[in-house]
C-alpha positions as a printed Julia matrix, in Angstrom:
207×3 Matrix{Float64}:
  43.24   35.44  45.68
  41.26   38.99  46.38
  38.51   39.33  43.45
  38.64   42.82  41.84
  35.21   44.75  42.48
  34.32   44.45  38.92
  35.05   40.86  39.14
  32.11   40.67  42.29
  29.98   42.88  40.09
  30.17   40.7   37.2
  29.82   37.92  39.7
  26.27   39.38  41.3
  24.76   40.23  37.96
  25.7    36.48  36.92
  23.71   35.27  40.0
  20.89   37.94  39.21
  20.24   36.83  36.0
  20.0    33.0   36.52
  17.65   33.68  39.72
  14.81   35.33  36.98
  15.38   33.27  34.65
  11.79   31.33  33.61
  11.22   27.68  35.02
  10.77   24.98  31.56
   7.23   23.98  31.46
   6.75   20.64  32.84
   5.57   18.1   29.87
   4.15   14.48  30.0
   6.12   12.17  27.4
   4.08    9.81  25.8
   4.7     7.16  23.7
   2.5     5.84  20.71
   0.38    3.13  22.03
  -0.09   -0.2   20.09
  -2.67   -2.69  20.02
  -2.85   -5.67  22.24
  -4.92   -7.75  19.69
  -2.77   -8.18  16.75
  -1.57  -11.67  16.22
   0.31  -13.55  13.85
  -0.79  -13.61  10.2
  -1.41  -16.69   8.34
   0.84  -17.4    5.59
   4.19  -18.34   4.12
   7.44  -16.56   5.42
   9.16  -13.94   3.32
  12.39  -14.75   2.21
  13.3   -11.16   1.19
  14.33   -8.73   3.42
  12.74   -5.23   4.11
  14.39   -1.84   5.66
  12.01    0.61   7.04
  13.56    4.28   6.54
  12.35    7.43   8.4
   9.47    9.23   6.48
  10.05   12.41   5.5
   7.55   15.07   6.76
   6.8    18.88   7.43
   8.33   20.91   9.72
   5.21   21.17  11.78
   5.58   17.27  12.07
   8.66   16.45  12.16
   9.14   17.41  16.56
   8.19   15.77  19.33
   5.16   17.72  19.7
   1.39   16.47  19.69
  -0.1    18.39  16.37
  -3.74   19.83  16.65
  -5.31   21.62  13.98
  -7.86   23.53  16.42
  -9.88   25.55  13.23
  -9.15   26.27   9.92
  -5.62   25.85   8.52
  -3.69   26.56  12.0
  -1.33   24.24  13.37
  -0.63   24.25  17.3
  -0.05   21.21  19.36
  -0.92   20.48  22.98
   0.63   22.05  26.2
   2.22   20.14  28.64
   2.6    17.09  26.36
   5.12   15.32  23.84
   5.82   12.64  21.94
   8.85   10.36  22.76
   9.82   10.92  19.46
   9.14   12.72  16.39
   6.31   11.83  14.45
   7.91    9.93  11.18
  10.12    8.14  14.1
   7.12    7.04  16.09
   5.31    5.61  12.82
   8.79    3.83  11.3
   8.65    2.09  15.0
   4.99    1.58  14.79
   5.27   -0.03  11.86
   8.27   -2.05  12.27
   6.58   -3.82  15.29
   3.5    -4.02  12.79
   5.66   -6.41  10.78
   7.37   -8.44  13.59
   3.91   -9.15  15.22
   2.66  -10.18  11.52
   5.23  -12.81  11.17
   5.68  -13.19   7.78
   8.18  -10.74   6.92
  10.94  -11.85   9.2
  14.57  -10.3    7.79
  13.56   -6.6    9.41
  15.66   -3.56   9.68
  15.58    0.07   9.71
  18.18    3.19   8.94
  19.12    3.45  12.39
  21.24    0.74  11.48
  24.26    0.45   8.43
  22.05   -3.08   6.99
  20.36   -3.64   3.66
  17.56   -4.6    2.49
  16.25   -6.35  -0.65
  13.34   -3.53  -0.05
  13.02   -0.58   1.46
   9.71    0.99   2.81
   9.92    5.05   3.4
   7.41    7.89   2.03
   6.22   10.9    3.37
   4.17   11.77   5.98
   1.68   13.92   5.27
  -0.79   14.53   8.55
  -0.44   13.1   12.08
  -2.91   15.03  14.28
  -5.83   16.0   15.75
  -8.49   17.9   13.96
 -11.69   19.8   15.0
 -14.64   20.13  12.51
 -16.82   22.3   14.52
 -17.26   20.62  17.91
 -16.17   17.03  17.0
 -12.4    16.32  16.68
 -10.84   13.29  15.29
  -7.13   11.87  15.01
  -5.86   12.08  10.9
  -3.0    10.08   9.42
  -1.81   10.01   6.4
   1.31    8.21   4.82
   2.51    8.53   0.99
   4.14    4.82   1.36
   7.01    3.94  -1.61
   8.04    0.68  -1.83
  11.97    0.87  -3.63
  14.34   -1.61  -4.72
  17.3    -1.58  -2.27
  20.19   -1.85  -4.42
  19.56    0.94  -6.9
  16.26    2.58  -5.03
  14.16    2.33  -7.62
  10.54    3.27  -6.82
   8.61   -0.29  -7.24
   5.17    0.57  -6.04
   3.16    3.7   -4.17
  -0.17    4.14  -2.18
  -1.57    6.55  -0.07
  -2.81    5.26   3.3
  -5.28    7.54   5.39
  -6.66    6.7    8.5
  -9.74    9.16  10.42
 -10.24    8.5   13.87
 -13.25   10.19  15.47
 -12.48   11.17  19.16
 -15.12   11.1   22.23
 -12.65   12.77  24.71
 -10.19   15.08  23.72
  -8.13   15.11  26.61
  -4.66   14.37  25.93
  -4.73   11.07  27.27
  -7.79   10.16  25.24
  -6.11   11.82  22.09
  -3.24    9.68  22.73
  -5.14    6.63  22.64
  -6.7     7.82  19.72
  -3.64    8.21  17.89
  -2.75    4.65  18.99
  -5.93    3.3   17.49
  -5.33    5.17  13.84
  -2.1     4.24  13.92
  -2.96    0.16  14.42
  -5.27    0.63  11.39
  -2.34    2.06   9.44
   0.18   -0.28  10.41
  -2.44   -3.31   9.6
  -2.67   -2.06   5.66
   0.89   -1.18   5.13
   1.86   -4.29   6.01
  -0.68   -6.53   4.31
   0.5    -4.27   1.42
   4.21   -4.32   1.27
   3.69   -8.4    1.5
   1.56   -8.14  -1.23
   3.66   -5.82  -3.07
   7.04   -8.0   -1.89
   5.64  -11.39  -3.38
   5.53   -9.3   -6.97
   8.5    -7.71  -6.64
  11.21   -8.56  -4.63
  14.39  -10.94  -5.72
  13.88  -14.99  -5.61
  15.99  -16.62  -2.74
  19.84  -17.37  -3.37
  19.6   -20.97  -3.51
């Protein structure tokens, strides 16, 4: 079959255009680090069960990008670098391997999933970044936590959880491990709160 010469044109400007067209910038994917020292917590097993639901969050947030507040009130994020996920997915994980490394609530599941929970742990998160005050920077969470009743999501209990964690390096490695410090400090008072929380509130056992 002979193409027409408006058919090669078409053709060469096709060829043309995906020759210029701009490389993607190359990114390191990191995931959030956790703590090698946690171990189990002392105490009795929870007989209720909890579902961890993504957090809701900004726009800025909710991406795979790494958030830096460089001065004032600007949000940018770091180049050549990304989460694995987006932040209120990286700190439902977090915190769901906070509680299986606690022990003591064992009946565990999140939204990804069609399960139910006797409670359900969600919120909103508020700031997960880096921030400069003049020349010392620092990583900044902080989670609006709800605690709701799983069969007709009533709000049980709330808290506000905020974490600062200075930084002595602020390349994005360091920052990384940063976040993975603030985020172990987080995960350690959710969890010792939702138990506490849990033992008020949640259902007795079936016998």
């Amino acid at each position: 079959m002979k193409l027409t010469p408006i058919a090669l044109l078409a053709g060469f400007l096709l060829l043309a255009s995906c020759s210029i067209l701009p490389k993607p910038e190359p990114f390191d994917v990191y995931r959030l680090p956790v703590g090698q020292s946690a171990s189990p917590a002392h105490g009795t097993p929870q007989q209720w069960s909890l579902r961890l639901t993504k957090l809701q969050t900004s726009d800025a947030l909710n991406s795979p990008n790494i958030a830096v507040i460089p001065q004032g009130d600007v949000i940018s994020h770091y180049k050549g670098a990304r989460w694995s996920d987006p932040a209120p997915v990286l700190l439902r994980n977090r915190l769901l391997d906070g509680f299986q490394r606690d022990g003591r609530v064992v009946l565990l599941s999140t939204d990804d999933s069609l399960f139910h929970g006797d409670l359900e742990l969600g919120g909103n998160l508020r700031e997960f970044q880096t921030e400069y005050q003049g020349t010392a920077a620092g990583v900044v969470v902080q989670l609006d936590a709800l605690l709701v009743r799983g069969y007709d999501q009533r709000i049980l209990a709330s808290r506000r959880f905020e974490v600062h964690q200075p930084l002595n390096d602020v390349q994005v490695p360091a920052v990384v491990a940063g976040f993975g410090r603030a985020n172990d400090q987080l995960t350690a008072q959710v969890v010792n709160w939702v138990v506490e929380q849990g033992q008020r509130f949640a259902p007795p056992p079936t016998p």
